[in-house]
Every structure is written in structure tokens, then in C-alpha cells.
ZASEKE-155360 format. One record per residue: y, x, z of N, C-alpha, C, O in turn; residue number from 1. Coordinates in Angstrom, 1 decimal. Layout:
N
- Y_X_Z_Y_X_Z_Y_X_Z_Y_X_Z_NUM
...
//
This chain:
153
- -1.2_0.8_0.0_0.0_0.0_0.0_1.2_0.9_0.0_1.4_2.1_0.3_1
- 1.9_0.1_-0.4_3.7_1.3_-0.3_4.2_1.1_0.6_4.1_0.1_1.3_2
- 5.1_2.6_0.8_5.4_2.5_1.8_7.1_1.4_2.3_7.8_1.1_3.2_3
- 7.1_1.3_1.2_8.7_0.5_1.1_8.0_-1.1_1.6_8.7_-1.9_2.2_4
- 6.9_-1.3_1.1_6.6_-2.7_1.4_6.0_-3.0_2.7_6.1_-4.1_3.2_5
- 5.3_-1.9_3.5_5.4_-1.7_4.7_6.5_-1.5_5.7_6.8_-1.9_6.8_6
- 6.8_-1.0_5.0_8.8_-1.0_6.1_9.6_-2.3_5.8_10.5_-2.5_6.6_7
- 9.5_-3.2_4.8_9.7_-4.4_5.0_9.0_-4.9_5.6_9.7_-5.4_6.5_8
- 7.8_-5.2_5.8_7.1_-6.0_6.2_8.0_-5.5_8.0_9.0_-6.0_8.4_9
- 7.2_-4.4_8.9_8.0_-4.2_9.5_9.2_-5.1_10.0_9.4_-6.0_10.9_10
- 10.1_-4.3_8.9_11.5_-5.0_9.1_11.7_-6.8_9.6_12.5_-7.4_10.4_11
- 10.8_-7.0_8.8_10.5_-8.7_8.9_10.2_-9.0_10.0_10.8_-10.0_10.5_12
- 9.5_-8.5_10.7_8.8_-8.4_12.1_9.9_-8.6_13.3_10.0_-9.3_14.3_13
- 10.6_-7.5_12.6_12.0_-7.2_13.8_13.0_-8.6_13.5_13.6_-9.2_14.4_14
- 13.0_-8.8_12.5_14.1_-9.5_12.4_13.7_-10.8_13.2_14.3_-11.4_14.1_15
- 12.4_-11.1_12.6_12.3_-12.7_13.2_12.1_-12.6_14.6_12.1_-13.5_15.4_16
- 12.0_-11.0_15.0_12.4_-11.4_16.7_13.0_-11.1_17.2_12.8_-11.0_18.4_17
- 14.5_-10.6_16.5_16.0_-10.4_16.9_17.0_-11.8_16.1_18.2_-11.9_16.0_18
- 16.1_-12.8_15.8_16.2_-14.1_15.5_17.5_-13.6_14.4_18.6_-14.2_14.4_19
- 17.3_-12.9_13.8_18.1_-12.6_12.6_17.8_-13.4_11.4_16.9_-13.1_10.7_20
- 18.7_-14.5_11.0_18.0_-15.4_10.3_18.3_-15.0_8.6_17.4_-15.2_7.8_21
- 19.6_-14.4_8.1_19.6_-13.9_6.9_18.7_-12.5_6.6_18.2_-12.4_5.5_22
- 18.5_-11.7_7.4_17.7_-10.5_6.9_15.9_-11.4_7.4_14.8_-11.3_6.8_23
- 16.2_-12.0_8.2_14.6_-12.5_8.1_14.1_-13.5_6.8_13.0_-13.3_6.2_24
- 14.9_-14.3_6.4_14.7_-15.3_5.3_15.3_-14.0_4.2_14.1_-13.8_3.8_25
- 15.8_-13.4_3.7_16.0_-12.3_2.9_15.0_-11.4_2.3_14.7_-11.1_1.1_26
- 14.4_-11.2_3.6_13.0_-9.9_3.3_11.7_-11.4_3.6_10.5_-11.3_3.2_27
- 11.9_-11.8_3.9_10.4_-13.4_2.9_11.2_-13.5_1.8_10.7_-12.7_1.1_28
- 12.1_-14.0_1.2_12.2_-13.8_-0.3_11.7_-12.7_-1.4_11.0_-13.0_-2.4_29
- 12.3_-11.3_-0.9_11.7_-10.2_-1.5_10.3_-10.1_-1.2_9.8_-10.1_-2.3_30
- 9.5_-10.1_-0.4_8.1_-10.1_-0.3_7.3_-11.0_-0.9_6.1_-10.7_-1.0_31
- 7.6_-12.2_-1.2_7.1_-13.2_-2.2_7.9_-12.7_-3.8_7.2_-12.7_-4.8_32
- 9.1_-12.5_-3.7_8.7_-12.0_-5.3_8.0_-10.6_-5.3_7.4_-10.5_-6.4_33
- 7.7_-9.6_-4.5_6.8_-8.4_-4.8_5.5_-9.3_-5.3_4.9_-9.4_-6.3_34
- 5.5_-9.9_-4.2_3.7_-10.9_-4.2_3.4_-11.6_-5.9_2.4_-11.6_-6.6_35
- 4.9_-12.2_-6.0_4.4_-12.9_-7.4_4.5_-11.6_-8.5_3.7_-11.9_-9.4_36
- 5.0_-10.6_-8.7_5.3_-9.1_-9.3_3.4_-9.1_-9.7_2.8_-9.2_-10.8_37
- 2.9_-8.9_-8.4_1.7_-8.2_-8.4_0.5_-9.1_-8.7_-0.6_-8.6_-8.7_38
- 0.7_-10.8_-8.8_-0.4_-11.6_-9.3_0.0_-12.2_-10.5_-0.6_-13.2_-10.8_39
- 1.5_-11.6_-11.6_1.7_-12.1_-12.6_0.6_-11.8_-13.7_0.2_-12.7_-14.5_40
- 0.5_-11.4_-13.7_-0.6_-10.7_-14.7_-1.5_-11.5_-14.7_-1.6_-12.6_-14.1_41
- -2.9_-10.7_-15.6_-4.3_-11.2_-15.7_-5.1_-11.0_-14.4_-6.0_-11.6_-13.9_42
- -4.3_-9.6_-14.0_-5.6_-9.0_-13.0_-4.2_-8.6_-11.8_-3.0_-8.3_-11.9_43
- -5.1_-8.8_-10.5_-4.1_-8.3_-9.2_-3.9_-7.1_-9.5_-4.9_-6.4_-9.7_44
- -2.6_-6.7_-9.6_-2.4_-5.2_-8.8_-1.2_-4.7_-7.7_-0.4_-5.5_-7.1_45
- -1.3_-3.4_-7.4_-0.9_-3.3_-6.4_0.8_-2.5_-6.7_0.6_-1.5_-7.3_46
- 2.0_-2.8_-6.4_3.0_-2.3_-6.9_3.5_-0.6_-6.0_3.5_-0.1_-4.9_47
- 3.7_-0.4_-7.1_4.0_1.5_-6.5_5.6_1.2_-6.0_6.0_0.1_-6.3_48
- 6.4_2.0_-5.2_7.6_2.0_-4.5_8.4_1.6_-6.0_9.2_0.7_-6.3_49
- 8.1_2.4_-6.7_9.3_2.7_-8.2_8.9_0.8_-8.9_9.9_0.2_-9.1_50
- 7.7_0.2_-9.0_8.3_-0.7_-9.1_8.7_-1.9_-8.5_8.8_-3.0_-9.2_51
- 8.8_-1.8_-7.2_9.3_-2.5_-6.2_10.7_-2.3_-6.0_11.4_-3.1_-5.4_52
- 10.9_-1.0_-6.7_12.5_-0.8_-6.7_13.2_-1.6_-7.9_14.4_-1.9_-7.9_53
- 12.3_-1.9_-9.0_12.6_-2.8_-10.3_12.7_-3.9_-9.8_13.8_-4.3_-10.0_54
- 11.8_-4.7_-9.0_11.8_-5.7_-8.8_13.4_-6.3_-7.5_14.1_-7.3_-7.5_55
- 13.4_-5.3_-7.0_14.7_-5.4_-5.8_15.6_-5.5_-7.1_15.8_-6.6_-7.7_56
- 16.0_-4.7_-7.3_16.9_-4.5_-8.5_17.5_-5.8_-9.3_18.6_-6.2_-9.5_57
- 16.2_-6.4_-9.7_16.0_-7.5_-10.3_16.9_-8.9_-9.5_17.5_-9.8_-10.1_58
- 16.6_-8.7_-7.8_17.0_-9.4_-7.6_18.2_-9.5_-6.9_18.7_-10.6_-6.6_59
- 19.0_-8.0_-6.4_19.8_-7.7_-6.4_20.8_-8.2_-7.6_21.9_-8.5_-7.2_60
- 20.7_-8.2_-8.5_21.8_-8.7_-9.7_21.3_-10.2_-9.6_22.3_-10.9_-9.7_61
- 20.3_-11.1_-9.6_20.3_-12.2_-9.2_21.9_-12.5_-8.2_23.0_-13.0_-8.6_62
- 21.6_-12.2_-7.1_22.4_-12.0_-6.0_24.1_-11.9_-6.6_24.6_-13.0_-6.5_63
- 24.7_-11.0_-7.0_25.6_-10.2_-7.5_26.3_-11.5_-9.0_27.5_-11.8_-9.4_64
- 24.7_-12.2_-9.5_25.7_-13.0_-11.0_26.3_-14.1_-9.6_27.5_-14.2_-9.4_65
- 25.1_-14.9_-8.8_25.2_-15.8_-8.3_26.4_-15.7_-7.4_27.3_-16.3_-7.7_66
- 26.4_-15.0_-6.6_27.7_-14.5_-6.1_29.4_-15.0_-6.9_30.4_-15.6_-6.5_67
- 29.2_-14.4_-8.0_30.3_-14.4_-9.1_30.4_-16.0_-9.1_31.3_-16.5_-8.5_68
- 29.2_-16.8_-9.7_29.4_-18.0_-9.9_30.0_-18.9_-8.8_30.8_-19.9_-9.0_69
- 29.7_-18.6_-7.8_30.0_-19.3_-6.7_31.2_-19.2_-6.6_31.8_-20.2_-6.5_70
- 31.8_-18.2_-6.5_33.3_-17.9_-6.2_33.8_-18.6_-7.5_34.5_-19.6_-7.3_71
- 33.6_-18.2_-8.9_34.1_-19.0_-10.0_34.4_-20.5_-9.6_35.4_-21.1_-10.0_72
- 33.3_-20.8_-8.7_32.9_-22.9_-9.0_34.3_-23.3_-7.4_34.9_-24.3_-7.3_73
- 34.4_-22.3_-6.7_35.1_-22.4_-5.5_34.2_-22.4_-4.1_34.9_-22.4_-3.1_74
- 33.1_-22.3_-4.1_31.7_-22.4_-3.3_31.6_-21.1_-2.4_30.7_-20.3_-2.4_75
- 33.3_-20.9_-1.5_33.1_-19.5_-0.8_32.1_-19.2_0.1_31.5_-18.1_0.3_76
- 31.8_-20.4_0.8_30.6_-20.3_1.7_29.4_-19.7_1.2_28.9_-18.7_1.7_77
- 28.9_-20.8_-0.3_27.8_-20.1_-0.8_28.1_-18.8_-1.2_27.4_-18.0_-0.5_78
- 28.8_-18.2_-2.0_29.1_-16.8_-2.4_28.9_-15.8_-0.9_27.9_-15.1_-0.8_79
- 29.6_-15.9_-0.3_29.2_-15.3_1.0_27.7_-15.1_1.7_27.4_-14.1_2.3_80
- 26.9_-16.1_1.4_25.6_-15.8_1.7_24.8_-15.3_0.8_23.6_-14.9_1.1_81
- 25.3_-15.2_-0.6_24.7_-14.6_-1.5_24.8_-12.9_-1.2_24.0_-12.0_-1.0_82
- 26.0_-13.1_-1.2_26.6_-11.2_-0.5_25.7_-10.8_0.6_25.1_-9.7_0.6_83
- 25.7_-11.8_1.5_24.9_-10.9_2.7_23.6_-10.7_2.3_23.2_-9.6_2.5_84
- 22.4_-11.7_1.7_21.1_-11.1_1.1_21.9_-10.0_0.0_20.9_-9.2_-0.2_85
- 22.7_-9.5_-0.6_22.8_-8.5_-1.1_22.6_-7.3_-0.4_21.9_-6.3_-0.7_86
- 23.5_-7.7_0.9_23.6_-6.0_1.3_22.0_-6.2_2.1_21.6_-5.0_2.4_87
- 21.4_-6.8_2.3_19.8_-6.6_3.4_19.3_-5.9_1.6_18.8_-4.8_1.6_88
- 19.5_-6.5_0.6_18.4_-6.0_-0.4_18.8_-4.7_-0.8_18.0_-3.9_-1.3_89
- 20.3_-4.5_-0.4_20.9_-3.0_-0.5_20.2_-2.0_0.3_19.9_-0.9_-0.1_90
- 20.2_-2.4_1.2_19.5_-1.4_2.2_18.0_-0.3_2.0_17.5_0.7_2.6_91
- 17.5_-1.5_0.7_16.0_-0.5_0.5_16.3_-0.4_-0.8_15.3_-0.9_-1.4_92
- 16.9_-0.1_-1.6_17.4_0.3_-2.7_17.9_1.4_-2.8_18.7_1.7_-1.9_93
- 17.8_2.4_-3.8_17.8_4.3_-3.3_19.7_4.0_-3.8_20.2_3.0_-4.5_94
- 20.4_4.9_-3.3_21.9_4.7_-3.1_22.5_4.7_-4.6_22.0_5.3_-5.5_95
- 23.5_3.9_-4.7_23.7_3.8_-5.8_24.8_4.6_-6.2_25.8_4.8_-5.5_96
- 24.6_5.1_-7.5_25.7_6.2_-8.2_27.0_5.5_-8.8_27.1_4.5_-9.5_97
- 27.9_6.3_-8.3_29.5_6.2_-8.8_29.9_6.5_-10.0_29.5_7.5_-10.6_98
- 31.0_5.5_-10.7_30.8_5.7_-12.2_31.0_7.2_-12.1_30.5_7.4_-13.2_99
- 31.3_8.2_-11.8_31.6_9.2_-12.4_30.5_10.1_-12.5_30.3_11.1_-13.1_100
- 29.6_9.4_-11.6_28.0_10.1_-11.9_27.4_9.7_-13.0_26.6_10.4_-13.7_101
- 27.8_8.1_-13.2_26.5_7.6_-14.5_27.7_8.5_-15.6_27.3_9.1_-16.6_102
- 28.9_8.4_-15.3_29.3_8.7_-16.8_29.2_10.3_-16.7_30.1_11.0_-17.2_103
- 28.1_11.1_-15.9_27.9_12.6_-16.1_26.7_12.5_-16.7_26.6_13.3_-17.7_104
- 25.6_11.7_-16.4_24.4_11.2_-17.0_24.7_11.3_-18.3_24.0_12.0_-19.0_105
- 25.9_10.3_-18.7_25.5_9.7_-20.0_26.3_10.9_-21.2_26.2_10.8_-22.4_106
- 27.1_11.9_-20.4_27.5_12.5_-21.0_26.0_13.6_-21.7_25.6_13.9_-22.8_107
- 25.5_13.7_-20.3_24.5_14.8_-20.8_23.5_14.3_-21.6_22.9_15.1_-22.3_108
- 23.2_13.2_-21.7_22.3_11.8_-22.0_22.4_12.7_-24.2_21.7_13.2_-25.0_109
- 24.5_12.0_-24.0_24.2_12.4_-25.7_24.1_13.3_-26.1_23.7_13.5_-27.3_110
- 24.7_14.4_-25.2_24.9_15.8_-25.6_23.0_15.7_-25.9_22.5_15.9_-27.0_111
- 22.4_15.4_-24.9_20.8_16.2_-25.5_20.3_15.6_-26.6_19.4_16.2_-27.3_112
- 20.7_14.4_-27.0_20.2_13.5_-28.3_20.9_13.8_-29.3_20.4_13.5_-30.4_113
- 22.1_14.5_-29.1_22.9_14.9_-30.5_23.4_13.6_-31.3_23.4_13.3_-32.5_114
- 23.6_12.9_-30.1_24.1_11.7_-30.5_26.1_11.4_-30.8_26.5_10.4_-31.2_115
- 26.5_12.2_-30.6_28.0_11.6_-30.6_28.4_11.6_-31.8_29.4_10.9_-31.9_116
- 28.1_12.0_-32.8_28.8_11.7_-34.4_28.3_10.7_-34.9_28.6_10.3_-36.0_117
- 27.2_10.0_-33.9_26.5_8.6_-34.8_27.0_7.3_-34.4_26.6_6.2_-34.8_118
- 27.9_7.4_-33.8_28.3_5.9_-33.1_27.3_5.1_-32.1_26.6_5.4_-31.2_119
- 27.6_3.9_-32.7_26.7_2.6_-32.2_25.5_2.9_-32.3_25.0_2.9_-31.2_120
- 24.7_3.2_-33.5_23.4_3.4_-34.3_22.9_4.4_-33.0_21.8_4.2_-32.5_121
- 23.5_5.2_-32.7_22.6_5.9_-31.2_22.5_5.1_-29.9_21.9_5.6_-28.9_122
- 22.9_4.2_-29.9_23.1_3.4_-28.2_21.3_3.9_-27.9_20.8_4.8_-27.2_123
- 20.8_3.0_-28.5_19.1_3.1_-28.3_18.1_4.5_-27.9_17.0_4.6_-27.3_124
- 18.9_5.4_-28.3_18.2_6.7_-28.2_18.9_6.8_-26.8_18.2_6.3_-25.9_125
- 20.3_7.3_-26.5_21.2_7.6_-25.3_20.3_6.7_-24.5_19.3_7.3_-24.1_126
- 20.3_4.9_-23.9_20.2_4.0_-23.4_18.3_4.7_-22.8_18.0_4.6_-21.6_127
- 17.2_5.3_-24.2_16.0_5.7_-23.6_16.0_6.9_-23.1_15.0_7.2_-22.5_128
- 16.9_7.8_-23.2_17.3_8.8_-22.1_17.6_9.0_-20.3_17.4_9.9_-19.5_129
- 18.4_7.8_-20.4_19.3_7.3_-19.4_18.8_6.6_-18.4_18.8_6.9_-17.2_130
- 18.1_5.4_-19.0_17.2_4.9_-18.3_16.7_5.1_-17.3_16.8_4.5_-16.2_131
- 16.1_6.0_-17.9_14.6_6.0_-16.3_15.6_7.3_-15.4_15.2_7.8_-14.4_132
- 16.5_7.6_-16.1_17.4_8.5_-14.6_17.9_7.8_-13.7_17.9_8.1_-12.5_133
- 18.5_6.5_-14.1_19.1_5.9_-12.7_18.6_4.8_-12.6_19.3_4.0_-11.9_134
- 17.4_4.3_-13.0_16.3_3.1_-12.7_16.7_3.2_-11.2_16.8_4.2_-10.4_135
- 17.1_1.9_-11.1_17.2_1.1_-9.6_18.8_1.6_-9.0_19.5_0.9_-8.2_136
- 19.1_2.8_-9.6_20.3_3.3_-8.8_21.7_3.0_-9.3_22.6_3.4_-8.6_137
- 21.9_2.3_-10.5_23.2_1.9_-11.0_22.4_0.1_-11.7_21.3_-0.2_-11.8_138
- 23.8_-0.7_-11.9_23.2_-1.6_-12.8_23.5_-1.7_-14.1_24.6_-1.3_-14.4_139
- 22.7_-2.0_-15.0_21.7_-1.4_-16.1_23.4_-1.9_-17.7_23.7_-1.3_-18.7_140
- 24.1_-3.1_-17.1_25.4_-3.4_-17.6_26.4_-2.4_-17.6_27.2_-2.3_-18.5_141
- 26.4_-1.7_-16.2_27.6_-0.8_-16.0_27.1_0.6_-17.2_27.7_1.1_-18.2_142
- 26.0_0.7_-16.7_25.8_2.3_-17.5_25.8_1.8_-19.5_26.0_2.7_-20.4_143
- 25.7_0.2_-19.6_25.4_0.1_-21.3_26.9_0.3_-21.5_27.2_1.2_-22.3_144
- 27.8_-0.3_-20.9_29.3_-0.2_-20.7_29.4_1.3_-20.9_29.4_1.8_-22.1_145
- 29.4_1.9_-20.2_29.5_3.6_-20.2_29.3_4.4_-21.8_29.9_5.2_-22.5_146
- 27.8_3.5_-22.0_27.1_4.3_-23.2_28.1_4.2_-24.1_28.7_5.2_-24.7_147
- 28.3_2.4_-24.3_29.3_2.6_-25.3_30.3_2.8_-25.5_30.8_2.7_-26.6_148
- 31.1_3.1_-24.1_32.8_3.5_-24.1_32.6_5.0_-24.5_33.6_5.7_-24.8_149
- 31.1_5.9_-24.4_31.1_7.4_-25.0_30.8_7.6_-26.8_31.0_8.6_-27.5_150
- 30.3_6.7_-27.0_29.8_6.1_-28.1_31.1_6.1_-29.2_30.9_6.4_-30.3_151
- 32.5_5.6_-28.6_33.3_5.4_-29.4_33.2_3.6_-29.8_33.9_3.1_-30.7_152
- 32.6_3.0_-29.1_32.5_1.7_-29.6_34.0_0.6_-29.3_34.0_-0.6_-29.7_153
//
């Protein structure tokens, strides 16, 4: 088992008996999507930290659109609770990088692809470089933003 799903579980533990009712109902949310993660398929399997970090991630920007909308509709209450399951889901998510990191990434990203005289037509090469560098640690919009403000787009 991982050890991240263990230290949630844990964590759950603590919470429901520091009657902490957002990080307790929080981490039963994420633990039921790991659970559905790992019986989507044909066959059970068992999720590794790296993609339990996809899946947080996953629901971390759930969190983050819903957030937005709520404030959009006037719904400060709801938005607010959206935020707080953000920062519990923050917490087991590896720290996240400052644009000036993804845009050091992405600089080196085209420099190694020999991508900067191609425009647009490189997003895809830069984007399968980049990738799996900041899986889980930026979100996946800011860094396409990035690609293509280096891109010339």
C-alpha cells in the first residue's frame, strides 16, 4: 500500500477524533476517489504515490473551477468551503512551483527540443517534455499558458 494513502487514512483517524469536520469529510472524499481510481478498470489495482498524486490533483482543480464558480454565482459561503477542502487536499500534494520555476522548466523544455523557431506546431513536443516534470506540482493550464507565451503564440 502507499505510503501517502496510509498517512491519509491515519490522518482521517485523527481528524474524526479531533471532531474536525472539513479535513474529516475531505480526506473520505479523496479516499473514495483513490478507491474508485483503483476499481475503474477491468482488473483491481493498487495505486503508487505518483498516481495518487494525479488523482489529488485531479481533484484539487475540481475544487479551485468550483471555487471560481461559486464566487462568480455570489455563493460566498459555498466558495469558502470549496477553498478549505482545497488547502486539506493541499497538504498531500508535493509543493507547488512558482511561475518563475515552470517558466525555467519550460525555457529548458524548448531549448532541449529545438523548438523556438517552430511556433505553435511545437506546443506538443515542449508540453511531452514538461509534463512529467511538474506532474502534480503546477496546474497543467498555467504551465500550457507558459508554453505558449514562450512559443510566441
Amino acid at each position: 500500500m502507499s505510503d501517502l494513502k496510509d498517512r491519509m487514512r491515519a490522518d482521517l483517524t485523527a481528524a474524526i477524533k479531533g471532531r474536525d469536520e472539513v479535513r474529516s469529510s475531505t480526506l473520505r472524499m479523496l479516499l473514495t476517489a483513490i478507491t474508485n481510481a483503483e476499481v475503474a478498470g477491468k482488473s483491481h489495482i493498487e495505486l503508487t504515490d505518483d498516481d495518487i498524486v494525479t488523482v489529488l490533483s485531479t481533484e484539487a482543480k475540481k475544487r479551485r473551477e468550483a471555487a471560481t464558480a461559486f464566487d462568480e454565482g455570489g455563493r460566498s459561503a459555498m466558495a469558502d468551503k470549496e477553498r478549505a477542502e482545497l488547502a486539506v487536499i493541499g497538504d498531500y500534494l508535493p509543493a507547488q512551483l512558482t511561475e518563475a520555476e515552470i517558466a525555467a522548466i519550460v525555457t529548458q523544455a524548448v531549448e532541449q527540443t529545438g523548438a523556438s523557431g517552430e511556433g505553435m506546431r511545437a506546443m506538443g513536443k515542449v508540453m511531452g517534455v514538461v509534463s512529467p516534470q511538474v506532474k502534480g506540482k503546477a496546474d497543467g493550464g498555467q504551465v500550457a499558458a507558459e508554453v505558449r507565451r514562450q512559443l510566441g503564440a
